[in-house]
C-alpha positions as CSV (number, residue, x, y, z in Angstrom):
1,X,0.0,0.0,0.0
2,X,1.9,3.6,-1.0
3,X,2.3,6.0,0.9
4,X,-0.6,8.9,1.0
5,X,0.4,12.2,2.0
6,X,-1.8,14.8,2.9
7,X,0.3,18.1,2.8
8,X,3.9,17.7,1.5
9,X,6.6,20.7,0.9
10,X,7.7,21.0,-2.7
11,X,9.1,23.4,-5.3
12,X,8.2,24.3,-8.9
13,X,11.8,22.9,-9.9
14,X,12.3,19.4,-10.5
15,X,14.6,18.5,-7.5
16,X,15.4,15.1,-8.3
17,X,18.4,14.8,-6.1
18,X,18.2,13.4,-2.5
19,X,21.0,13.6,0.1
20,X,20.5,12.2,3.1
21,X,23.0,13.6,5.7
22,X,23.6,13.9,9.7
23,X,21.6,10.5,10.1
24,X,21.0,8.9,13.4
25,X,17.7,7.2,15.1
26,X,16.4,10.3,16.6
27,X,17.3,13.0,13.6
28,X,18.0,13.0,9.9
29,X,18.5,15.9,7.2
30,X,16.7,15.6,4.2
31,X,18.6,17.7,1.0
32,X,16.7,18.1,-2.5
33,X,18.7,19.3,-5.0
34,X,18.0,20.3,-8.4
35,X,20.8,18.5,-11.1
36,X,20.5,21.4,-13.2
37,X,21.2,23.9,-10.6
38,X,23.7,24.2,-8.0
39,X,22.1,26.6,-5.7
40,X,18.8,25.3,-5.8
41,X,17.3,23.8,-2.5
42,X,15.3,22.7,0.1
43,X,16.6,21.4,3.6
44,X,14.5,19.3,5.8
45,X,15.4,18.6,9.2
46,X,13.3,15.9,10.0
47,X,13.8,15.1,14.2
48,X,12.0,12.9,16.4
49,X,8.6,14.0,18.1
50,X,9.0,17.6,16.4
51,X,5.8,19.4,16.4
52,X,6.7,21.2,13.3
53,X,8.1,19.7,9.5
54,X,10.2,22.9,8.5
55,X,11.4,23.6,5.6
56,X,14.7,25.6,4.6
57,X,14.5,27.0,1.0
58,X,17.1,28.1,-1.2
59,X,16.5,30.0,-4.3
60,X,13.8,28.2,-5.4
61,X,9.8,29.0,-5.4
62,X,8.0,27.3,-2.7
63,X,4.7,25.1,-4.0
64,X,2.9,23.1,-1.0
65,X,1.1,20.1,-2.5
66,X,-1.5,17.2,-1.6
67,X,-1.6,13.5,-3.1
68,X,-5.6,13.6,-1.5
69,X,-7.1,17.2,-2.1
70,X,-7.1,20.5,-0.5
71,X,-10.2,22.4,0.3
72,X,-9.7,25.6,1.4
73,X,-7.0,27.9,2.7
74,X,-8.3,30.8,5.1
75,X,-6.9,34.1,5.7
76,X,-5.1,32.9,8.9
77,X,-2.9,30.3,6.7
78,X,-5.0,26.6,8.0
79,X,-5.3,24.3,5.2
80,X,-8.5,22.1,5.3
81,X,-7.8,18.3,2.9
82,X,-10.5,16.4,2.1
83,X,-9.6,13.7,4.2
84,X,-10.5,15.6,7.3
85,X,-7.0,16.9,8.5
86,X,-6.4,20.7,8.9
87,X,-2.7,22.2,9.4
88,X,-1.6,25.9,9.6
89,X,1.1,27.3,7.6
90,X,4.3,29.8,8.3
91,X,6.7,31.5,6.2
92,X,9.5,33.6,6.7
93,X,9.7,35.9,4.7
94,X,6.1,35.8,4.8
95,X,4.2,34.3,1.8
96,X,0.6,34.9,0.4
97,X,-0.5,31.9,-0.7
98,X,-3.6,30.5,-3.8
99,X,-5.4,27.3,-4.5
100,X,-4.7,27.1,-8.2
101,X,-5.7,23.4,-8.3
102,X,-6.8,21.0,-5.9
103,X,-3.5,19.5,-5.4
104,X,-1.2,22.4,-5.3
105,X,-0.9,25.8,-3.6
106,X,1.4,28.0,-4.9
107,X,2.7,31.3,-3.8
108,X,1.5,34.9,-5.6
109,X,4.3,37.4,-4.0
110,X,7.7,35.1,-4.9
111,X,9.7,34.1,-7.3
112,X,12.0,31.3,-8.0
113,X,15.2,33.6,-6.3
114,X,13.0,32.9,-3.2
115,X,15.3,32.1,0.2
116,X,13.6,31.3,3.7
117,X,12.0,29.0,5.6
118,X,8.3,27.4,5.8
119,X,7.1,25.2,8.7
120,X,3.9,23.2,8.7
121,X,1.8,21.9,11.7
122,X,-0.7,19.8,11.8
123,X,-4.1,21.2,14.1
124,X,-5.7,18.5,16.2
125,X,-9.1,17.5,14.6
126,X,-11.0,17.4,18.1
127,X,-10.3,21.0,20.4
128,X,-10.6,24.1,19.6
129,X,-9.0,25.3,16.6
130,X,-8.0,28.6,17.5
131,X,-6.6,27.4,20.8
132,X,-4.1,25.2,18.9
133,X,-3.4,27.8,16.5
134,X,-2.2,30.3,19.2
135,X,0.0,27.3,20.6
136,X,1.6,27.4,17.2
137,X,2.0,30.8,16.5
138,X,3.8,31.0,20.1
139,X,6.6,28.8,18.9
140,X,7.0,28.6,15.2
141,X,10.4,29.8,14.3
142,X,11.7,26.9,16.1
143,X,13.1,23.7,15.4
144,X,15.6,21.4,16.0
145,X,18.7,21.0,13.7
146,X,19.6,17.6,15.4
147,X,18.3,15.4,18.4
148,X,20.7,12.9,20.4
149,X,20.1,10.4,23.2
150,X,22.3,10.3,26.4
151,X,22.0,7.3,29.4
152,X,23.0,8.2,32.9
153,X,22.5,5.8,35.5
154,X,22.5,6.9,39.1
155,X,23.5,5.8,42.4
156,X,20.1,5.8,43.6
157,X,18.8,2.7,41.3
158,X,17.6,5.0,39.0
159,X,18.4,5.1,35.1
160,X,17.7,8.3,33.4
161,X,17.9,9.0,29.3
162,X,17.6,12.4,27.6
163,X,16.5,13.8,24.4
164,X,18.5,16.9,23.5
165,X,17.3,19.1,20.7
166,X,20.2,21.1,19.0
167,X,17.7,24.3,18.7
168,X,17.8,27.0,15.9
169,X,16.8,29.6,17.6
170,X,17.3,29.6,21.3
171,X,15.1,32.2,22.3
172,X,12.6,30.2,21.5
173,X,11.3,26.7,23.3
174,X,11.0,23.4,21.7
175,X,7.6,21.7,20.7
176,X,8.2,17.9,21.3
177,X,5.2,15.2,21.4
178,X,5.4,12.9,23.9
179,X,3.7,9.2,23.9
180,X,1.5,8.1,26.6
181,X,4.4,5.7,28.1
182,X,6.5,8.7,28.7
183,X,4.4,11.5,30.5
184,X,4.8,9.2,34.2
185,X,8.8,9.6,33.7
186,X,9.5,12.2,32.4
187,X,11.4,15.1,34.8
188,X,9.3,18.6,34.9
189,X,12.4,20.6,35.4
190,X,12.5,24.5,35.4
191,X,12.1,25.0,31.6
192,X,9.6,22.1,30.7
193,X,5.8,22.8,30.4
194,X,2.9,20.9,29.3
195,X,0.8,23.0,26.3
196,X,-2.6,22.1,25.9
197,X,-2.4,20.3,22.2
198,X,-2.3,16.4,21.7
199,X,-2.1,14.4,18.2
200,X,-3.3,11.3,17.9
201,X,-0.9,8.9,16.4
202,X,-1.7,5.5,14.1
203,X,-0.9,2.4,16.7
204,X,0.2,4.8,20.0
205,X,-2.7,6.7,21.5
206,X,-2.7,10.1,21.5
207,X,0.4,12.3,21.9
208,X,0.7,15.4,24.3
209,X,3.1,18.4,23.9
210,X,5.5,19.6,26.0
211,X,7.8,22.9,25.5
212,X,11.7,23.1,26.8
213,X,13.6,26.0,26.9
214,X,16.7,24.1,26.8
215,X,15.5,22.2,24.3
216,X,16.4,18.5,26.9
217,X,14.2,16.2,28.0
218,X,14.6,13.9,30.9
219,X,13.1,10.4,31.5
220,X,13.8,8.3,34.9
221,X,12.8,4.6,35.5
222,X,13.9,2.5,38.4
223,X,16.3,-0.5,37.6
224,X,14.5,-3.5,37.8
225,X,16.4,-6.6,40.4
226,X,16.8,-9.6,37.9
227,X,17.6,-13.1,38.8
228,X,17.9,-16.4,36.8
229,X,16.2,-18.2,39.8
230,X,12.3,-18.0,39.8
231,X,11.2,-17.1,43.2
232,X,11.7,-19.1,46.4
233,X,10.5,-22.5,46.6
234,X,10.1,-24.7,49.6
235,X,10.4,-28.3,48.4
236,X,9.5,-31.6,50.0
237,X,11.4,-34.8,49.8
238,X,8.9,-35.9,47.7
239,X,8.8,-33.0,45.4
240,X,12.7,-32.8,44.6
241,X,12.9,-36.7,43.8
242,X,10.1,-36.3,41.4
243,X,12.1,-33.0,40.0
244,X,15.2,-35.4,39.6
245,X,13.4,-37.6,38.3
246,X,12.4,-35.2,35.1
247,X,16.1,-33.5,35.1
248,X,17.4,-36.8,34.3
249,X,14.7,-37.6,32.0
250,X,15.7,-34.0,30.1
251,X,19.4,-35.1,29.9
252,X,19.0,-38.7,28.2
253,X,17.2,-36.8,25.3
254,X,19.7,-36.6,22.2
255,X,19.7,-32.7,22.6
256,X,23.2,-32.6,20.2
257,X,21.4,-34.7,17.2
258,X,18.9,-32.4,17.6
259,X,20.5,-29.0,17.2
260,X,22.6,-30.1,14.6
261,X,20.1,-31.0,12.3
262,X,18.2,-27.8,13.0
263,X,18.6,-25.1,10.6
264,X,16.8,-22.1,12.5
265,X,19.0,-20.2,14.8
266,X,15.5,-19.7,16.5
267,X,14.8,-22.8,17.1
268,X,17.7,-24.3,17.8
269,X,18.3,-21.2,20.0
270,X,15.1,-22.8,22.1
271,X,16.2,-26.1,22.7
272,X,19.8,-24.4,24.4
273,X,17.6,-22.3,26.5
274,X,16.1,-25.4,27.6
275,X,18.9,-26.9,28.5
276,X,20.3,-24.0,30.5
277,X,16.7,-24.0,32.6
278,X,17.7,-27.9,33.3
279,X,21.0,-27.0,34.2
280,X,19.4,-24.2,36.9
281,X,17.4,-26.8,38.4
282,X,20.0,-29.5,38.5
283,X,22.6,-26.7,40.3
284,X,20.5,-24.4,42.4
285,X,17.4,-26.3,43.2
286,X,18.4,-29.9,43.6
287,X,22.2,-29.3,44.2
288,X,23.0,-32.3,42.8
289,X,26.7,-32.4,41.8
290,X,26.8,-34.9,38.9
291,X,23.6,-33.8,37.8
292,X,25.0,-30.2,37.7
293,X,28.3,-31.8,35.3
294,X,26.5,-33.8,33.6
295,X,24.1,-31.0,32.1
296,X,26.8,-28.4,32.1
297,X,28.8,-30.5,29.8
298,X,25.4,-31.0,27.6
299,X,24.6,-27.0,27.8
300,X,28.6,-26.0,26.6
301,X,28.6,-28.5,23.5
302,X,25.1,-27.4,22.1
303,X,26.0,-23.7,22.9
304,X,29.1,-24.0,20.7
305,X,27.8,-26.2,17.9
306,X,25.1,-23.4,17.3
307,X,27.9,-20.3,17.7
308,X,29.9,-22.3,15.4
309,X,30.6,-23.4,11.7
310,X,29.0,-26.4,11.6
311,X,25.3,-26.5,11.6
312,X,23.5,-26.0,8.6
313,X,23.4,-21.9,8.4
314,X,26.5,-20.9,10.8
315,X,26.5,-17.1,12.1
316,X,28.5,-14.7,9.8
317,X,29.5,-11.2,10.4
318,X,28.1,-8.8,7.8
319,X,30.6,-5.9,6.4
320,X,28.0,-3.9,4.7
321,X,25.6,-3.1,7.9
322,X,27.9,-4.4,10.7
323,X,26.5,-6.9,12.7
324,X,25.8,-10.5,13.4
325,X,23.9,-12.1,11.7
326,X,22.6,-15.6,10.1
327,X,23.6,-16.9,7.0
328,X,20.6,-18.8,5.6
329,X,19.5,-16.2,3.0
330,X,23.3,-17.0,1.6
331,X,23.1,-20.7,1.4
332,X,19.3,-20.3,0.5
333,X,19.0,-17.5,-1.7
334,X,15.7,-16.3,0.1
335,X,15.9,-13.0,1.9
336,X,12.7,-14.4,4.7
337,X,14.7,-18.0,5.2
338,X,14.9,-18.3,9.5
339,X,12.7,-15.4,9.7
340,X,14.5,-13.0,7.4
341,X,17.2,-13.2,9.6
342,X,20.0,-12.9,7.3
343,X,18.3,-8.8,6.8
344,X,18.3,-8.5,10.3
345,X,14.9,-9.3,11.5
346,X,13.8,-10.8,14.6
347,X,17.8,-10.6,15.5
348,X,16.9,-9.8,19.1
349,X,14.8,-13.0,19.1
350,X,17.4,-14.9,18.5
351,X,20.4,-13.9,20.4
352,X,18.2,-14.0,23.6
353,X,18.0,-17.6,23.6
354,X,22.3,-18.0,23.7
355,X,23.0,-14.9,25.4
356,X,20.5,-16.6,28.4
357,X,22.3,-19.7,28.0
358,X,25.3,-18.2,28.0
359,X,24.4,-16.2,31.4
360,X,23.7,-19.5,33.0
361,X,27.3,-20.7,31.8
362,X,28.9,-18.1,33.9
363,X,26.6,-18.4,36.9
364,X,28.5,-21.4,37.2
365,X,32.1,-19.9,35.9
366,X,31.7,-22.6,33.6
367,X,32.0,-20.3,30.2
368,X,34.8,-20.7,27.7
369,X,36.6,-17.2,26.9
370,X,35.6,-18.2,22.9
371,X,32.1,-18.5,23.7
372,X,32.3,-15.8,25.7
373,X,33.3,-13.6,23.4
374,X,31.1,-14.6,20.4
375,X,27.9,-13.7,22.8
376,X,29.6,-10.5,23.4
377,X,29.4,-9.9,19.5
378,X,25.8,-10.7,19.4
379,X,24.9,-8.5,22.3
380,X,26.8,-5.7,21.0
381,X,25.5,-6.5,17.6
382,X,21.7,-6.0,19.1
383,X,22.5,-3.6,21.5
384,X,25.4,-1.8,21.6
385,X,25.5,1.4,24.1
386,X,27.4,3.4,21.5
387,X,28.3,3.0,18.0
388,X,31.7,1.6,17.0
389,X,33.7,0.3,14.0
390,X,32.0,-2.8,14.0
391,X,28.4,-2.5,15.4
392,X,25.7,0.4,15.5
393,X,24.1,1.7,18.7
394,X,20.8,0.2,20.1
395,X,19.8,-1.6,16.6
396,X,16.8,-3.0,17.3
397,X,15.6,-0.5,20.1
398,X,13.5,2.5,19.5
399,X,14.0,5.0,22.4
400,X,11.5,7.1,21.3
401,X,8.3,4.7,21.6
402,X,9.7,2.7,24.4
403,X,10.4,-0.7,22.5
404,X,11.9,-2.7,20.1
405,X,11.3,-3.6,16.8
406,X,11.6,-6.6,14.9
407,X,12.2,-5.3,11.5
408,X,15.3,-5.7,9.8
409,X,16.4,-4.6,6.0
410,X,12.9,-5.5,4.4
411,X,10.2,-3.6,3.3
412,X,6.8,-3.2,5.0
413,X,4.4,-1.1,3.8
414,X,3.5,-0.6,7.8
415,X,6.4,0.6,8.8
416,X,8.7,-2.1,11.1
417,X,6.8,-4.1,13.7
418,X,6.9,-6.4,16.4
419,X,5.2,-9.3,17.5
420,X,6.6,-11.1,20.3
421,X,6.5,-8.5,23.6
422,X,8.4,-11.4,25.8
423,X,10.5,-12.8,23.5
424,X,11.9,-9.2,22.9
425,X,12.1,-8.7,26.5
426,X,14.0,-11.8,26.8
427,X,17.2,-10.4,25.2
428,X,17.7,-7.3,27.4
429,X,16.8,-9.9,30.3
430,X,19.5,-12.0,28.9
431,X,22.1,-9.6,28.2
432,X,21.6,-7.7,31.3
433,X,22.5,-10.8,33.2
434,X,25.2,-11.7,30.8
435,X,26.6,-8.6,31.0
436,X,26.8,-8.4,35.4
437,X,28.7,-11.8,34.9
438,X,31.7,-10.4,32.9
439,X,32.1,-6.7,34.2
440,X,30.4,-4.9,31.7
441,X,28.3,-2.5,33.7
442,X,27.1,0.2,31.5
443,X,25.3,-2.8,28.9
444,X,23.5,-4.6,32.1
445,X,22.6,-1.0,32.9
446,X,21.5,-0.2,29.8
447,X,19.7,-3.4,29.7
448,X,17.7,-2.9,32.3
449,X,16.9,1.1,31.8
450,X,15.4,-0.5,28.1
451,X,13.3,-3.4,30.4
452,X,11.8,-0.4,32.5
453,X,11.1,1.2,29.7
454,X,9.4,-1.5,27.5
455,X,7.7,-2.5,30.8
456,X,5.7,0.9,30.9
457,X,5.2,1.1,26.9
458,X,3.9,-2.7,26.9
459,X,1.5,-2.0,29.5
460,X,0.1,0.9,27.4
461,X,0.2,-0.3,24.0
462,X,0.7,-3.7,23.7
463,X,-0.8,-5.7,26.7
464,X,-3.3,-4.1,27.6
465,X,-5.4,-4.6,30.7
466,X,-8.9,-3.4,32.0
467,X,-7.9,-0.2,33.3
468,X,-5.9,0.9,29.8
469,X,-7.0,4.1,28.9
470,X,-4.4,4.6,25.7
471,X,-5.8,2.4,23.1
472,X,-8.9,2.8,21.6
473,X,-11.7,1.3,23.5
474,X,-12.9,-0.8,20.3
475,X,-9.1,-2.3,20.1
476,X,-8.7,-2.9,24.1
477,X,-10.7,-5.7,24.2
478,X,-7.9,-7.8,21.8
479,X,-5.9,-7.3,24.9
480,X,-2.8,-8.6,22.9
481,X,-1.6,-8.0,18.9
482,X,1.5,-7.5,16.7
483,X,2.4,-3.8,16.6
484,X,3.3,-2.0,13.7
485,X,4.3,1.7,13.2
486,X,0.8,2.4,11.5
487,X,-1.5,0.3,12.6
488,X,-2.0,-2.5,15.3
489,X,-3.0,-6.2,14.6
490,X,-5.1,-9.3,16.6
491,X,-2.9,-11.6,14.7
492,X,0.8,-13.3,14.3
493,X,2.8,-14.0,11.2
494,X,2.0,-17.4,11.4
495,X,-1.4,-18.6,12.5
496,X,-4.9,-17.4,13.4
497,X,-5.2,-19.0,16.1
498,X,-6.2,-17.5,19.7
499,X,-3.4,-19.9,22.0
500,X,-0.7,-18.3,18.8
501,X,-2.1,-14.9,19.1
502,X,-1.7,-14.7,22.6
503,X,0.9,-17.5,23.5
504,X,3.5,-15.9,21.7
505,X,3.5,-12.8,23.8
506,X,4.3,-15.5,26.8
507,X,7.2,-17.1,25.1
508,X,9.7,-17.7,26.8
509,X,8.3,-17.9,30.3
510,X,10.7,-17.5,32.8
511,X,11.2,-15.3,36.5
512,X,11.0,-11.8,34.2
513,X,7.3,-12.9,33.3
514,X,5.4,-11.3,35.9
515,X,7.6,-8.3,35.1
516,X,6.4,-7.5,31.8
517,X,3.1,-9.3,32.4
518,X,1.4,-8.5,35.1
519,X,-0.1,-10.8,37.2
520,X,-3.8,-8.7,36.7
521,X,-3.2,-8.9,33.0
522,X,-2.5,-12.4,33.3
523,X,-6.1,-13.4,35.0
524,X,-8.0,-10.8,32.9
525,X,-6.8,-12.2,29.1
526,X,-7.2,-16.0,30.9
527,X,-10.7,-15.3,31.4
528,X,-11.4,-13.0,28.3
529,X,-9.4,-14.9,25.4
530,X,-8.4,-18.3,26.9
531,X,-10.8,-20.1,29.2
532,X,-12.8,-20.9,26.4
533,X,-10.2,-22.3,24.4
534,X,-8.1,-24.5,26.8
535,X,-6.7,-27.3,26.0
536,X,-5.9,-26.8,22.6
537,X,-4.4,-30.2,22.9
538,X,-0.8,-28.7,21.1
539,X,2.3,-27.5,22.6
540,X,0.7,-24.2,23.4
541,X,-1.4,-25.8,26.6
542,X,1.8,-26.0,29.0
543,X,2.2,-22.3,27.8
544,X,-0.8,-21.1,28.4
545,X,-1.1,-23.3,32.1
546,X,2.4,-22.5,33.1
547,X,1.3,-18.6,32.1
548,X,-1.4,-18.6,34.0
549,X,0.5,-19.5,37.2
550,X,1.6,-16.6,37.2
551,X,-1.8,-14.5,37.6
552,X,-3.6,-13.0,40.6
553,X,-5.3,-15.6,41.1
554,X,-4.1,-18.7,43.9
555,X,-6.3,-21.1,42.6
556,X,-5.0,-21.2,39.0
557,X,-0.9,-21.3,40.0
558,X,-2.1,-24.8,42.2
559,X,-4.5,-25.9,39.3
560,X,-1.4,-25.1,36.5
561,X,1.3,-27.1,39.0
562,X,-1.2,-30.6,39.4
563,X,-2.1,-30.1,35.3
564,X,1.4,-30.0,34.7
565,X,2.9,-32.9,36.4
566,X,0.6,-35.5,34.8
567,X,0.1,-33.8,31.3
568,X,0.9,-35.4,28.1
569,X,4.8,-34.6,26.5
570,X,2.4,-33.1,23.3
571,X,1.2,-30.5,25.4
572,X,4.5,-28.6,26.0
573,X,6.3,-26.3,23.4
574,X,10.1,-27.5,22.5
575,X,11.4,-24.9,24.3
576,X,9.5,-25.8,27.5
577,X,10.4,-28.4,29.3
578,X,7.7,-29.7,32.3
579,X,10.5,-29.5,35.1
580,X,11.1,-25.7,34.3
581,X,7.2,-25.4,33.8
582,X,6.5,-27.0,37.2
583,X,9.1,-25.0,39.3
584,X,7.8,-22.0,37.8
585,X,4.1,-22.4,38.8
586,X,5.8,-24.0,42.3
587,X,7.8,-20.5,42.7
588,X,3.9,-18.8,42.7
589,X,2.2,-20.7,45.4
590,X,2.0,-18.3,48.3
């Protein structure tokens, strides 16, 4: 589907020459150039959150144009399209402006020797339209030539980030839009004030605008305590014998066979994050010594046949980009083999599952310095705190909305997207861990500032509870759905089904769960979207019960531990294993 836009900045000269220049995550400046001219221009400095699009002109006449229609222009420069939207126009030096079709408005008072600057901003379509106006005439004239993020993390458990605008004019405050997630952290300092004008966005509620003198804004979130362990568990006699019983069960299964014939990093991925759960149990719960070597030795072999050359699509490191990344699109020749993730999709996905396992591995000091260091590269290739010769900064993380995506290099017509909240949550839970192992405070800082972070956006946009007042009301009821820039969707990439839909923003479950799902949410979707559909009689039933023990509800964590102990092997994903499904819902009895 193209893009449709409803006001656009343009010239009467064909400027068919883009240059893209100053580029980051946050900021970008947009050059059109005419091949024919040297001096004819228009600059856009396209930042972030800005409340205005401005355009810088160089000797060229100014045209404003519409792909829909325009309606009307008033006196007061607000344009009315016929698709409902209204926006109000500046220009310095000022410009009169005609309707001479319904696609174009073109200036009466300049030429094509015409230097300056216009700035467009779009009037919320529910409030009073002279209100906003005002708002906008107050602080047009500014904009930002250039936005970066800065992380500082506190002695007081708190991690702060900060938007700073590079302003144009400094006498004049900055117009930013916030999202929903960020109004509860940010810091009202001297200098930061709330206007009274909100925008509604496509898939994030509605925005609201703040002003800064400075041109900075602060956000603060608390560092979330993570552990490997679940909770605390009491466990009979009886109880740890039968939990034996299943770890030695796990470790006769012919886990190396397995992973080498898989070709999925993701998959395969699973079945080492399985093992690293057994190897948990066998060390910390059971304290069982030869249990503990036994699985250890199992967890270190599969970790380094899947970080290594032999399996069917081995890890390669990509010059053109920089990063990590599969090479099954190589041996394949098709760009969406193992999830696209040869274009960087879904690369967050699947480092979580070796990073964790890697974690476990130095729990125990039991990691080698090679494997060590090739889950280094695929933590810094998804995350990296600053951008160096080999990786980018914060790939797949979007600071501004408070999440990841799971969009790589291909096109979407929706913008990137996202569909697994927990497996996403999973990495920075991983690498956080990973990272307080070997020294390397600033990433499990980092890690943890993103988890607080995507813990407050995922409970506005993306699991959404009965007291969510962000979403739409008709959408709320979903409770759950892949997230795209322009839209939101009750579906997956793979199936229709309700357990998929919802299941796969459980996977993987482990001690962060009730972090990013909270244990309300948890009882609410049970009884809204599950209930009826339980079992399902797949692999999505011990997902689903183990899930639920971690609601509000007492009942449901004792039901999910009986269900799982006598349940059949179909019932449980690969990636779950009942011994790591059982201590889980065991961890939740109170």
């Amino acid at each position: 589907m193209p893009f449709i836009g409803s006001i656009a900045l343009s010239s009467d000269k064909n400027l068919d020459e883009v240059i893209l220049s100053d580029k980051s995550s946050f900021f970008v400046n947009i050059i059109l150039k005419s091949n024919s001219s040297e001096s004819s221009s228009i600059r856009i400095p396209v930042s972030r959150g800005s409340a205005f699009i401005t355009g810088v002109y160089n000797q060229t006449k100014p045209v404003i144009r519409s792909q829909i229609a325009f309606e009307d222009i008033t006196k007061d420069l607000i344009v009315h399209c016929n698709d409902g939207s209204k926006w109000v126009l500046y220009a310095w030096p000022p410009i009169q402006w005609v309707k001479t079709d319904m696609h174009t408005l073109n200036p009466v008072n300049v030429d094509n020797t015409w230097s300056g600057v216009i700035q467009i901003a779009k009037l919320p379509s529910d409030s009073n339209l002279d209100q906003s106006k005002m708002l906008y005439d107050r602080f047009c004239g500014s904009w930002s030539e250039g936005l970066t993020l800065d992380t500082d993390f506190r002695n007081d458990g708190l991690g702060c980030y900060t938007f700073r605008h590079k302003q144009y004019n400094a006498a004049k405050p900055t117009l930013f839009h916030l999202l929903p997630h960020q109004l509860n952290s940010v810091i009202a300092d001297d200098g930061i004030k709330h206007e009274k004008l909100s925008l509604y966005t496509p898939s994030n509620g509605s925005t609201t605008v703040l002003s800064s003198i400075t041109g900075e804004y602060l956000f603060a979130y608390p560092l979330p305590q993570l552990s490997l362990l679940p909770g605390a568990t009491n466990l009979d006699s009886n109880e740890k014998e039968w939990l034996r019983a299943q770890i030695n069960q796990e470790l006769s299964k012919d886990w190396l066979t397995d992973i080498a014939k898989e070709a999925s990093i993701y998959f395969s991925g699973k079945l080492v994050g399985r093992i690293a759960n057994t190897l948990l149990i066998a060390n910390y719960t059971l304290e069982d010594f030869q249990l503990t070597k036994i699985a250890t030795k199992l967890l270190t072999e599969c970790l380094d046949l899947i970080l290594g050359d032999q399996r069917p699509h081995p890890l390669i490191y990509d010059t053109t980009i920089g990063g990590v990344i599969s090479s099954a699109a190589h041996v394949t020749n098709d760009p969406i083999a193992d999830f696209g993730s040869s274009f960087y999709n879904d690369i967050h996905f699947h480092a979580a599952y070796p990073v964790y396992a890697g974690a476990v591995l130095l729990s125990l000091d039991a990691l080698s310095h090679d494997l060590k260091e090739k889950i280094l590269d695929m933590i810094n290739s998804v995350n990296s705190t600053e951008t160096t010769q080999r990786f980018c900064a914060y790939r797949a993380f979007d600071w501004y909305v408070g999440h990841s995506w799971a969009r790589g290099y291909l096109p979407s017509a929706d913008g990137k997207d996202e569909e697994s909240t927990t497996e996403a949550a999973h990495f920075y839970y991983s690498a956080a861990l990973f990272s307080d192992y070997v020294g390397a405070s600033k990433q499990s800082y980092t890690s943890r500032l993103q988890l607080s972070l995507m813990q407050e956006s995922t409970k506005c946009y993306r699991l959404l509870d009965d007291s969510n007042e962000v979403m739409p009301f008709h959408w709320r009821g979903n409770r759950v759905g892949m997230c795209f820039e322009n839209k939101r969707d009750h579906g997956t990439w793979f199936s229709p089904n309700i357990e998929c839909i919802h299941g796969i923003h459980m996977l993987p479950l482990s001690p962060l769960t009730s972090f990013i799902r909270s244990p309300e949410f948890i009882s609410q979707e049970f009884e809204s979207h599950l209930r009826s559909i339980f079992p399902t009689n797949t692999g999505w039933d011990a997902i689903i019960l183990t899930n639920w023990a971690f609601s509000d509800n007492q009942r449901a964590v004792k039901y999910a531990k009986e269900w799982i102990e006598t349940a059949p092997d179909s019932s449980f994903d690969p990636g779950l294993s009942r011994s790591w499904a059982w201590l889980l819902a065991v961890s939740n009895i109170k």
